[in-house]
FIDOTOR-898008 format. One record per residue: residue number from 0; x, y, z of N, C-alpha, C, O in turn; residue in three letters. Coordinates in Angstrom, 2 decimals, decimal comma. Layout:
// FIDOTOR-898008
REC    nr       npx       npy       npz      capx      capy      capz       cpx       cpy       cpz       opx       opy       opz   rest
REC   NUM         X         Y         Z         X         Y         Z         X         Y         Z         X         Y         Z    ALA
...
END
This chain:
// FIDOTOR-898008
REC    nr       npx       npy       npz      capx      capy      capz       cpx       cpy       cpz       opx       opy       opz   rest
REC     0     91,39    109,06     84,50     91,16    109,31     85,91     92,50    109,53     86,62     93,36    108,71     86,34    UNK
REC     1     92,77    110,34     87,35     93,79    110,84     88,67     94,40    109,81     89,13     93,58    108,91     89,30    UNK
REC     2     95,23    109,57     89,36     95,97    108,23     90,16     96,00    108,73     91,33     96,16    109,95     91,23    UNK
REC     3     95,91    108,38     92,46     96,66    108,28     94,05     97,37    107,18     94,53     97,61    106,00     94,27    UNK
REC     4     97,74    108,49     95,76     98,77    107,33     96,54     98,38    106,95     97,40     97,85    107,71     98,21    UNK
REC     5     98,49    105,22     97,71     98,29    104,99     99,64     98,79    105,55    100,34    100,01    105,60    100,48    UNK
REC     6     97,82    106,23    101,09     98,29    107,10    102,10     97,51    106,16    103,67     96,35    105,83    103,88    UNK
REC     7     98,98    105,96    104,65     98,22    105,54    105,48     97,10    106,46    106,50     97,50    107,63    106,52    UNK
REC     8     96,11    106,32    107,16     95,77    107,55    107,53     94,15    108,23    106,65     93,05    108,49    107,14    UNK
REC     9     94,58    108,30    105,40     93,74    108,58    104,49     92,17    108,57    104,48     91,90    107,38    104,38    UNK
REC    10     91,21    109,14    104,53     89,87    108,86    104,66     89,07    108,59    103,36     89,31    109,59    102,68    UNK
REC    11     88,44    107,97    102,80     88,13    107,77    101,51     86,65    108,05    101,37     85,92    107,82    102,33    UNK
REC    12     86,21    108,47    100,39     84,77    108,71    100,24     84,39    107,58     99,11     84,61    107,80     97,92    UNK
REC    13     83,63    105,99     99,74     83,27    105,20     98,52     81,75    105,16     98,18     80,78    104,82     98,85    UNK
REC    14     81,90    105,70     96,66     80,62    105,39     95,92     79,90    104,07     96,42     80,46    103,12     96,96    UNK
REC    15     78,43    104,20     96,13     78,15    102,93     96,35     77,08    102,17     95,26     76,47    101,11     95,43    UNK
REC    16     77,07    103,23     93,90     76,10    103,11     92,68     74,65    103,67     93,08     73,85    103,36     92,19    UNK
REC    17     74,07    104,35     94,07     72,96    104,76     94,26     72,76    105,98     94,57     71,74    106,58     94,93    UNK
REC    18     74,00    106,36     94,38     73,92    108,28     94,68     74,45    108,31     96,37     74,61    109,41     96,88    UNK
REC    19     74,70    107,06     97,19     74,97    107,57     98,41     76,96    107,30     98,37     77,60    107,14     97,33    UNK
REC    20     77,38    107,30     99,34     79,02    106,83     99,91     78,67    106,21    101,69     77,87    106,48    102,59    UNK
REC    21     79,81    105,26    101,46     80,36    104,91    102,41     81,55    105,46    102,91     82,06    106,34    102,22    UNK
REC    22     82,16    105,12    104,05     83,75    105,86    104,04     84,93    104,67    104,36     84,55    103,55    104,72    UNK
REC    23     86,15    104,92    104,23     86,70    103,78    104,38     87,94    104,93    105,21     87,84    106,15    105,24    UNK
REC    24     89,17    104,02    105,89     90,30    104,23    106,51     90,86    103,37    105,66     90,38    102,32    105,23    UNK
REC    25     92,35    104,05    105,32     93,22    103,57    104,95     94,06    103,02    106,16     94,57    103,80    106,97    UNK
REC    26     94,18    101,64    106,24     95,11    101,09    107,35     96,48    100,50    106,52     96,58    100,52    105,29    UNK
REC    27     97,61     99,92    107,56     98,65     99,41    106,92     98,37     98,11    106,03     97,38     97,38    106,04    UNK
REC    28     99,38     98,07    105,35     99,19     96,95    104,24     98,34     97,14    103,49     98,19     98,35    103,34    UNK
REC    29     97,37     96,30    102,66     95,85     96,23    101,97     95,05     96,40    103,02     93,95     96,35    102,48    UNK
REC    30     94,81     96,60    104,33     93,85     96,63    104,95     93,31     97,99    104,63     94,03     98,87    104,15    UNK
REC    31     91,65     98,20    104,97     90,81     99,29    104,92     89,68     98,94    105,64     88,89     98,08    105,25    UNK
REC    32     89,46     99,97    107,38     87,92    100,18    108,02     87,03    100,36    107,75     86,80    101,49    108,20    UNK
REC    33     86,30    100,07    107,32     85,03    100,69    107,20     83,74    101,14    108,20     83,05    100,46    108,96    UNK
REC    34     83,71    102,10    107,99     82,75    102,69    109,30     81,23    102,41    108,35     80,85    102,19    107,20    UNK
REC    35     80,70    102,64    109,86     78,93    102,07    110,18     78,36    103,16    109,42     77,28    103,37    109,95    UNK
REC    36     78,54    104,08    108,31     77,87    105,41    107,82     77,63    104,99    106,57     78,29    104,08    106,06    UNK
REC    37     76,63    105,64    105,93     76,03    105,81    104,82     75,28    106,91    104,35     74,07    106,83    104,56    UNK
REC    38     75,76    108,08    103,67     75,30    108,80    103,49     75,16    109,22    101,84     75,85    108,73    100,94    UNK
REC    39     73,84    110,46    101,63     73,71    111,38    100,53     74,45    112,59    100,24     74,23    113,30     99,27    UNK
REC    40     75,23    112,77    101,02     76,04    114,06    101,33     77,09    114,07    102,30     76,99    113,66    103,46    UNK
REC    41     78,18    114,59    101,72     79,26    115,33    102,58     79,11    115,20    103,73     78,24    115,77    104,39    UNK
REC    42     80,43    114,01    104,41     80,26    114,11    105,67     82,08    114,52    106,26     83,12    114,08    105,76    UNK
REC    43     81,94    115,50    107,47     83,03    116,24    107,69     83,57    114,62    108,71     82,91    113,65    109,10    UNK
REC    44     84,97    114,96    108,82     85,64    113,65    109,50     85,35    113,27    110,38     85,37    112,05    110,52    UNK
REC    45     84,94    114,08    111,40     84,69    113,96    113,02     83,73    113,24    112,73     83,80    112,13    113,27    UNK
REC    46     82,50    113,46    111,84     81,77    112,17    112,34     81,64    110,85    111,87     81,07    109,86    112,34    UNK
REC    47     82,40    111,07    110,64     82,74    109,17    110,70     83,60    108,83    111,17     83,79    107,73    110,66    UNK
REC    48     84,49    109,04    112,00     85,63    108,85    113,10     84,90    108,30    114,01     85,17    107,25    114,59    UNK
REC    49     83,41    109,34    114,27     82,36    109,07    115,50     81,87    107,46    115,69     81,62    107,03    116,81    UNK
REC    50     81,76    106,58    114,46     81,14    106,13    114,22     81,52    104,19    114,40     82,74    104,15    114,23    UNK
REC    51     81,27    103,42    114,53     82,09    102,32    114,66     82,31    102,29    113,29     81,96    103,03    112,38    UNK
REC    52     83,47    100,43    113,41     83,78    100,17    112,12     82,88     99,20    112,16     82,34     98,70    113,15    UNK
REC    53     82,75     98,94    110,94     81,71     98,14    110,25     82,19     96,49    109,93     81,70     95,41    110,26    UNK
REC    54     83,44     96,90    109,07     84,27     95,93    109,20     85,84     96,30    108,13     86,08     97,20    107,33    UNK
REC    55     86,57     95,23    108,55     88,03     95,80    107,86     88,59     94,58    107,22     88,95     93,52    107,73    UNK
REC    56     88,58     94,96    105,99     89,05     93,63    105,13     90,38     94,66    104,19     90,60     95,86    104,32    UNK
REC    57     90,98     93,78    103,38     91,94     93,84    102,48     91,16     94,23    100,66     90,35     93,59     99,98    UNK
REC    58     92,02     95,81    100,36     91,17     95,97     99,37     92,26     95,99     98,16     93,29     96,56     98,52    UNK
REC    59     92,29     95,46     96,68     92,93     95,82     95,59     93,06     97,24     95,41     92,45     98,25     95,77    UNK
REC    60     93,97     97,00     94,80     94,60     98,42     94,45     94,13     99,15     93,45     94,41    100,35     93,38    UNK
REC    61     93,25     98,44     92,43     92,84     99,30     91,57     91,45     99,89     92,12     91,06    100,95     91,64    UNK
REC    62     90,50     99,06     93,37     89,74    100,01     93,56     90,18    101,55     94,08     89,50    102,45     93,60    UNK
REC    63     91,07    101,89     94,85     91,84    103,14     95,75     92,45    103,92     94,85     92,07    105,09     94,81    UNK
REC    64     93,73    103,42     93,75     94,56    104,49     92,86     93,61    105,15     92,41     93,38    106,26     92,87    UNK
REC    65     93,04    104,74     91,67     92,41    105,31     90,45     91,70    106,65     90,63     91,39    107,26     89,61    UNK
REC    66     91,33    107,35     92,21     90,65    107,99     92,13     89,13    107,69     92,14     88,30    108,58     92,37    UNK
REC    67     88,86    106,62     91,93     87,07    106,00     92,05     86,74    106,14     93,58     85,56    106,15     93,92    UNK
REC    68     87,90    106,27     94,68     87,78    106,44     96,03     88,53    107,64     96,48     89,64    107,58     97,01    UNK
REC    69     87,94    108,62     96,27     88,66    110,01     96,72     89,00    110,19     97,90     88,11    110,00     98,73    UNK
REC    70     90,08    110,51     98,29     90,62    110,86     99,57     89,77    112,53     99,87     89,38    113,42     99,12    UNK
REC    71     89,77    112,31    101,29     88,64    113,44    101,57     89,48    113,89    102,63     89,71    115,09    102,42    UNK
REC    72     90,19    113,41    103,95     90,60    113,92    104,64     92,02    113,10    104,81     92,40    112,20    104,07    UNK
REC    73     92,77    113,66    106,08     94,18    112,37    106,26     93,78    112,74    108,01     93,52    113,83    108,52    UNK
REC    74     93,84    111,39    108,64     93,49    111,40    109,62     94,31    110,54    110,33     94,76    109,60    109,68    UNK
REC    75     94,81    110,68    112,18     95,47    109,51    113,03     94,81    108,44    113,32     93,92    108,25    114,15    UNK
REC    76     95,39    107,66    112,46     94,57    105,94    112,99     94,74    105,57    114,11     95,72    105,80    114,81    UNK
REC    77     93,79    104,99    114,39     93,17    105,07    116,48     94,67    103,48    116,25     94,85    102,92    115,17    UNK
REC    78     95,50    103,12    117,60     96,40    102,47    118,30     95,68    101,22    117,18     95,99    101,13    115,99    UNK
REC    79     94,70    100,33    117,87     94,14     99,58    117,96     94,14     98,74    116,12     94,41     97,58    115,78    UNK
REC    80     93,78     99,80    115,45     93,64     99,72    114,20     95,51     99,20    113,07     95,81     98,65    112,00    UNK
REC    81     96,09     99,74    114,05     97,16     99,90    113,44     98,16     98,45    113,70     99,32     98,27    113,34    UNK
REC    82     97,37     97,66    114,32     98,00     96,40    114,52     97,52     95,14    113,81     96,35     94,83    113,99    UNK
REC    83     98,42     94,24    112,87     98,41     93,68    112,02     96,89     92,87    112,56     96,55     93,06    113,73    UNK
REC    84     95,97     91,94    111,61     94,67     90,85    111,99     95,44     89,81    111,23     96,20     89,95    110,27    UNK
REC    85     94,96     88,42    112,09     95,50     87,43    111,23     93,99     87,01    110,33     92,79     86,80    110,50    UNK
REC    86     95,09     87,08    109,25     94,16     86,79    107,41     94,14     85,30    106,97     95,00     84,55    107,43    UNK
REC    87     93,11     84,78    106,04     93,77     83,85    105,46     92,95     83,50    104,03     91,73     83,37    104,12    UNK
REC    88     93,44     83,37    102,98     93,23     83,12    101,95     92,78     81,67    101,34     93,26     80,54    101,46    UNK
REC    89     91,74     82,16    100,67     90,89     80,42     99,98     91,67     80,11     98,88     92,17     81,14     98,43    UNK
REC    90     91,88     79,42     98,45     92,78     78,80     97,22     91,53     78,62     96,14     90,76     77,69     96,37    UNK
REC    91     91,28     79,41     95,05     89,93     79,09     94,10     89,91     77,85     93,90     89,00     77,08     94,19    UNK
REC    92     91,29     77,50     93,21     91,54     75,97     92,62     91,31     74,70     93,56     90,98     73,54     93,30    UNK
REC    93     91,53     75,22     94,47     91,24     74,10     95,57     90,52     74,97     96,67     91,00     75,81     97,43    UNK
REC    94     89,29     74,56     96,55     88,73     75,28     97,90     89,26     74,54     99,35     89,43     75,47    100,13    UNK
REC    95     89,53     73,41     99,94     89,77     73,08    101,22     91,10     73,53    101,03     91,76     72,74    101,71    UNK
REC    96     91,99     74,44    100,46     93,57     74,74    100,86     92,81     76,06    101,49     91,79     76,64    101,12    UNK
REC    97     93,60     76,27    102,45     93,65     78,20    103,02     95,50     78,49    103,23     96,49     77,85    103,57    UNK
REC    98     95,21     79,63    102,85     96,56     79,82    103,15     96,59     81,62    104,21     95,74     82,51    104,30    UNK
REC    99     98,01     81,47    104,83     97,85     82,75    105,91     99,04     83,91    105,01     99,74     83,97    104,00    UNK
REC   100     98,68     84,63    106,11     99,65     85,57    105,55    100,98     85,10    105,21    101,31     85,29    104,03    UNK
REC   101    101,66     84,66    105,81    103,08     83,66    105,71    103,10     82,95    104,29    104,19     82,81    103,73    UNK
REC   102    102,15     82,60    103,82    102,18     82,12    102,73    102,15     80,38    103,11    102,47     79,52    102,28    UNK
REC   103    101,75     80,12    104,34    101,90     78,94    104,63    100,60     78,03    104,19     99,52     78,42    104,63    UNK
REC   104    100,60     76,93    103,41     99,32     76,35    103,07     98,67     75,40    104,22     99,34     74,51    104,73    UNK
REC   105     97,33     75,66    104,59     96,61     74,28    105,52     95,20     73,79    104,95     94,39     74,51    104,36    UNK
REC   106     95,07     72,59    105,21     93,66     72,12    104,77     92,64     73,04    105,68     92,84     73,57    106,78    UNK
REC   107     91,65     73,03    104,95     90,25     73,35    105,47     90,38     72,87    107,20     90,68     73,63    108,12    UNK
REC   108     90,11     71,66    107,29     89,63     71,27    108,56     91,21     71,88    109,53     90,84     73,02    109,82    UNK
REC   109     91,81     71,82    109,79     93,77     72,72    109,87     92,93     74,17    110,26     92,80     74,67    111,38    UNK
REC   110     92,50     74,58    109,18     92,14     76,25    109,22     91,32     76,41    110,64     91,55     77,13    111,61    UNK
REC   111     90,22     75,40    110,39     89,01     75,54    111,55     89,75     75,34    112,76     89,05     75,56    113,75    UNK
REC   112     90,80     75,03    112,98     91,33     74,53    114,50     92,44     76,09    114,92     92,98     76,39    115,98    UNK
REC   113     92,44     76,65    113,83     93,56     77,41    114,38     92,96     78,98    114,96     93,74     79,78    115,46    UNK
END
């Protein structure tokens, strides 16, 4: 399979195993938008631009390189989008640790207050 590059900007066309796609935005860092669409067919940019986001989480890298998420268009990420969300990570080994972007560790009940 094709390798790619993160491209910020980028519009992605994701499979979804049923013959339809979703679409995603490439944002800074691991982040990626996902808009409110679901389709059987080819959809031109304007209208999943049209569309809200759905939601925007942090995606691995091997789903995006590989080509399993084809870049379809390169598009200007709206202001809004382009500004960091604060994240925070579950610890498997210990579920009550979370940790933030900083890499800073807090207990569970810590997390809920902040």
């Amino acid at each position: 399979m094709k390798r790619q590059r993160r491209t910020v900007g980028a519009l992605l066309s994701v499979p979804l195993g049923d013959g339809t796609n979703c679409y995603a935005l490439t944002l800074p860092e691991a982040d990626f938008a996902f808009f409110d669409l679901r389709s059987g067919s080819a959809q031109e940019p304007t209208n999943i631009l049209s569309r809200p986001i759905l939601f925007r989480v942090a995606v691995h890298k091997s789903a995006w390189a590989t080509s399993r998420w084809p870049k379809i268009s390169k598009v200007e990420v709206p202001r809004d989008l382009l500004e960091p969300q604060p994240t925070f990570m579950q610890d498997a080994i210990h579920p009550e640790r979370f940790s933030n972007l900083l890499g800073r560790s807090h207990s569970a009940s810590l997390a809920r207050r902040m």
